[in-house]
C-alpha positions as CSV (number, residue, x, y, z in Angstrom):
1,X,-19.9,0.6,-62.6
2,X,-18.8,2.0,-59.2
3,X,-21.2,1.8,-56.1
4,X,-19.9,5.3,-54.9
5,X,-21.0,8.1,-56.5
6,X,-20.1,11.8,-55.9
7,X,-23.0,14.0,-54.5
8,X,-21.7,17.7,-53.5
9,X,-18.3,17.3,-53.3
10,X,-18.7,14.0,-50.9
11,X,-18.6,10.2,-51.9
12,X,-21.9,8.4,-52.0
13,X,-21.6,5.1,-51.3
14,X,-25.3,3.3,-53.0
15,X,-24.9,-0.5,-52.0
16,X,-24.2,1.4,-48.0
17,X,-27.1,3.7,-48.4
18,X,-29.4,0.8,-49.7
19,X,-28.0,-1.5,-47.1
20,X,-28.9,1.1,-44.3
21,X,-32.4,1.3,-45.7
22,X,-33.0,-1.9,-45.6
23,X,-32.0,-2.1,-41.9
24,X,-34.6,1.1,-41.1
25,X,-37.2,-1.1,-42.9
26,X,-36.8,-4.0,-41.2
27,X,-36.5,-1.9,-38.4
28,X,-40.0,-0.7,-38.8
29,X,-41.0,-3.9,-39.8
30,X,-40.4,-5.4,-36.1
31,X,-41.5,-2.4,-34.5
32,X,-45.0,-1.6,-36.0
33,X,-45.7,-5.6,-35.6
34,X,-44.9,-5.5,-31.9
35,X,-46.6,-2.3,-31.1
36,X,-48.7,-1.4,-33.8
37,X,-48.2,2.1,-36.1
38,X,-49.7,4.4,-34.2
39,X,-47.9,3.3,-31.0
40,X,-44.8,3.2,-32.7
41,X,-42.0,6.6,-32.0
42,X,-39.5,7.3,-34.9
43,X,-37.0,7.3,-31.6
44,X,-38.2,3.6,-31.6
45,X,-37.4,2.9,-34.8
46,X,-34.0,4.5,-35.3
47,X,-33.1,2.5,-31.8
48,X,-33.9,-0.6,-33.3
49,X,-32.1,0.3,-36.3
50,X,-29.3,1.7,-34.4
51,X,-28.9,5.0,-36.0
52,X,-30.0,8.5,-35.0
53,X,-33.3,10.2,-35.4
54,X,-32.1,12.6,-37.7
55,X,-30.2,9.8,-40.0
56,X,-33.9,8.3,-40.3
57,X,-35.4,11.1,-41.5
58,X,-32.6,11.4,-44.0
59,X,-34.1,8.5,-45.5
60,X,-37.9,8.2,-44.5
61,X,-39.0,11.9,-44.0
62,X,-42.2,10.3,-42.2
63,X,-43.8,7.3,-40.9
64,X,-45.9,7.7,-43.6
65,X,-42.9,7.2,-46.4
66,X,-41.9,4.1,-44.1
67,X,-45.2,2.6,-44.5
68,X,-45.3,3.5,-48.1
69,X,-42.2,1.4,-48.8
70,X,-43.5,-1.8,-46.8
71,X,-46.2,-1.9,-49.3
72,X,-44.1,-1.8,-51.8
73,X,-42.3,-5.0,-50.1
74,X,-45.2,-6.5,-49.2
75,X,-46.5,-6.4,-53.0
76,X,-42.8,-7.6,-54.2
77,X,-43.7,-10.4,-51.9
78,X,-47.3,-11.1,-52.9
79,X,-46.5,-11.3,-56.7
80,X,-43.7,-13.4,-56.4
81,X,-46.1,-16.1,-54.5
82,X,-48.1,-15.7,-57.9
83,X,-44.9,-16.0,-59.7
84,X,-44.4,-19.7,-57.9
85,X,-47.9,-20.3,-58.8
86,X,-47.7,-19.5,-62.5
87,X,-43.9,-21.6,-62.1
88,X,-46.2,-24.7,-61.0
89,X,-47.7,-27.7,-62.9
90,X,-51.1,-27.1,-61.8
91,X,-52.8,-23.2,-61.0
92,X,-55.0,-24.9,-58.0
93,X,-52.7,-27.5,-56.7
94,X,-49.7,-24.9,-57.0
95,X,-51.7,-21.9,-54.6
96,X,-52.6,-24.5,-52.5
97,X,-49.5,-25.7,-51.5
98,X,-47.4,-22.4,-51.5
99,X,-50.1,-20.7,-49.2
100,X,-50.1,-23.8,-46.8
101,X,-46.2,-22.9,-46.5
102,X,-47.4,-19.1,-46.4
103,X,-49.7,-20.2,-43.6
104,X,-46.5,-21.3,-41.5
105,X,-44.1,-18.6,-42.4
106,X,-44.1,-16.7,-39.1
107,X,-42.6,-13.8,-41.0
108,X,-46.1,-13.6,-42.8
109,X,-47.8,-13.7,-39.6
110,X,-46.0,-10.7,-38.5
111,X,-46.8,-9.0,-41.7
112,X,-50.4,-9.7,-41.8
113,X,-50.3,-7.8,-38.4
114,X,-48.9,-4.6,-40.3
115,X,-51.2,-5.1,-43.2
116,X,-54.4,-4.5,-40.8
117,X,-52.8,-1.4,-39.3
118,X,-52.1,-0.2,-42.9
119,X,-55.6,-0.6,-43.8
120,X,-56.9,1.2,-40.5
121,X,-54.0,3.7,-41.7
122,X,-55.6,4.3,-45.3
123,X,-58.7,4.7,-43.7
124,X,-57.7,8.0,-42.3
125,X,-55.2,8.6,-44.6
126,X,-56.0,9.8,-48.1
127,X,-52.3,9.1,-48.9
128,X,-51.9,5.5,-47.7
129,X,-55.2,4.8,-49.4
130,X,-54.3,5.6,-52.8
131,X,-51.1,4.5,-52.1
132,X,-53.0,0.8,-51.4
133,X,-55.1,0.9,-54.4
134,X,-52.0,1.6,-56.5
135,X,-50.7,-1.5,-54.7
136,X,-54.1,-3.8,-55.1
137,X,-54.1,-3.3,-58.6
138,X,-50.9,-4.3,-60.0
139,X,-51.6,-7.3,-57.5
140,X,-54.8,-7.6,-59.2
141,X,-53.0,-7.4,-62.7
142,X,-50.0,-10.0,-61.5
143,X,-53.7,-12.5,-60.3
144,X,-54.9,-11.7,-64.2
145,X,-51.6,-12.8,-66.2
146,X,-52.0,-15.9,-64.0
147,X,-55.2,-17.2,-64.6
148,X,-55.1,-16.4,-67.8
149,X,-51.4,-18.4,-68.3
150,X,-54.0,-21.1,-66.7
151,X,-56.3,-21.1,-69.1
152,X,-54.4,-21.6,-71.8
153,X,-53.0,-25.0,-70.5
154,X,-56.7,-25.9,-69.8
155,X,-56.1,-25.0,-65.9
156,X,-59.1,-22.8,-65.2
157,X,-62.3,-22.7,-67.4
158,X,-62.1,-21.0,-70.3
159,X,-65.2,-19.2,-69.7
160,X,-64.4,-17.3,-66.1
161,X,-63.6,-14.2,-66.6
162,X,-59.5,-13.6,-65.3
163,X,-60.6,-10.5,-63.4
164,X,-63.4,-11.4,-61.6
165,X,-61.5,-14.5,-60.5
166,X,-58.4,-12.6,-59.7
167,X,-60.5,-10.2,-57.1
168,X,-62.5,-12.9,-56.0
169,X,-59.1,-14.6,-55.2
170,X,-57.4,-11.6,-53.9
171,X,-60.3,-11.0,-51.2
172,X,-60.1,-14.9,-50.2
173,X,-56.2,-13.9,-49.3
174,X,-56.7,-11.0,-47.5
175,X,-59.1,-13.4,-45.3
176,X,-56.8,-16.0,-45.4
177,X,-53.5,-14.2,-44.1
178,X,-56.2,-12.1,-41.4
179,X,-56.4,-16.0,-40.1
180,X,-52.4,-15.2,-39.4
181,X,-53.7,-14.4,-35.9
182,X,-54.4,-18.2,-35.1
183,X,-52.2,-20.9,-33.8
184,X,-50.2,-22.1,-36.9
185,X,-51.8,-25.1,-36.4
186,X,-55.3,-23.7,-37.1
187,X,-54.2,-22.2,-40.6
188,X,-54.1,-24.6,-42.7
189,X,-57.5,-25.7,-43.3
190,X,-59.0,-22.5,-43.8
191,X,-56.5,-22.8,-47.0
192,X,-57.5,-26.0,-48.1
193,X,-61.3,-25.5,-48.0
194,X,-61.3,-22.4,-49.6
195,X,-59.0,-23.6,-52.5
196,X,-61.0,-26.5,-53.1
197,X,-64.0,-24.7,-53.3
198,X,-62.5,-22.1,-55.8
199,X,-61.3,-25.2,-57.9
200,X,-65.0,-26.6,-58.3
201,X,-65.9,-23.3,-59.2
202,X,-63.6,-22.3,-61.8
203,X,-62.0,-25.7,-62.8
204,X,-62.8,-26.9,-66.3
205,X,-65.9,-29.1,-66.4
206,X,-64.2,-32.7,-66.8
207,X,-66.0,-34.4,-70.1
């Protein structure tokens, strides 16, 4: 199947027009981690992205829209971590390990910048809120298929309930990538100790 499609009487070109949305995203991405949302001009953004005001808006109406669609990434992102965790011999040993490397990724750290502006966002935003609860709970849902993939190889206790585990866990990381601020080397062993303490808590009871 082609990648240009007709639209009025012109040639759409779809791999082009996804390509330059990427580029506005990250775009935005670099912008509202140096300067913060609010702070942040659409002029800003289409400089960085080199292209006009007007051929932003043709593809983000608002900042709003933008900071709809970096959710969106950032929940891709977050459910292919669980992904790698479910992929891994061992639920505990698996999350450890892949958000020790999470802890490092500078990318991350630059994202857990946006997420706290995106929650101060949603708080006066009715939008954006609902918009992150949407988000939270098909994270939530992703954390429940894993834990319970867990329990059936004798992982996690078979008497935790998956969702109150998953929420548990899904506050932990919020605190967890909010410790993105720190020195990288500083990160890890708010991940270790918290894992570990999970793991006594919900680990089978060895006989």
């Amino acid at each position: 199947m082609s990648n240009v499609e007709t639209r009025r009487g012109r040639p759409v070109d779809r791999q082009a027009r996804a390509e330059r949305r990427a580029q506005i995203l990250d775009a935005a991405h670099q912008c509202f981690s140096r300067k913060g949302f609010h702070a942040t001009t659409t002029a800003e953004i289409s400089a960085e992205a080199q292209i006009s005001v007007a051929g932003l808006y043709q593809y983000f109406p608002s900042k709003d829209d933008l900071i709809q669609e970096l959710i969106e990434q950032d929940l891709t992102d977050s459910i292919a971590l669980v992904e790698a965790i479910m992929a891994g011999n061992d639920f505990f040993d698996s999350a450890e390990s892949i958000l020790l490397q999470a802890m490092q990724d500078e990318r991350q750290a630059a994202m857990a910048r946006i997420r706290l502006e995106i929650l101060a966002e949603a708080s006066r935003s009715p939008r954006i809120a609902a918009i992150l609860a949407s988000s939270d709970q098909r994270f939530t849902a992703a954390m429940v298929r894993a834990i319970t993939l867990a329990q059936t190889k004798g992982q996690v206790a078979a008497d935790v309930d998956p969702f109150e585990l998953a929420v548990a866990l899904t506050c932990l990381a919020d605190g967890l990538f909010g410790r993105l601020c720190l020195p990288p080397y500083a990160r890890g062993p708010f991940v270790t100790a918290s894992v570990q303490m999970i793991r006594r808590a919900a680990a089978p009871t060895k006989p």
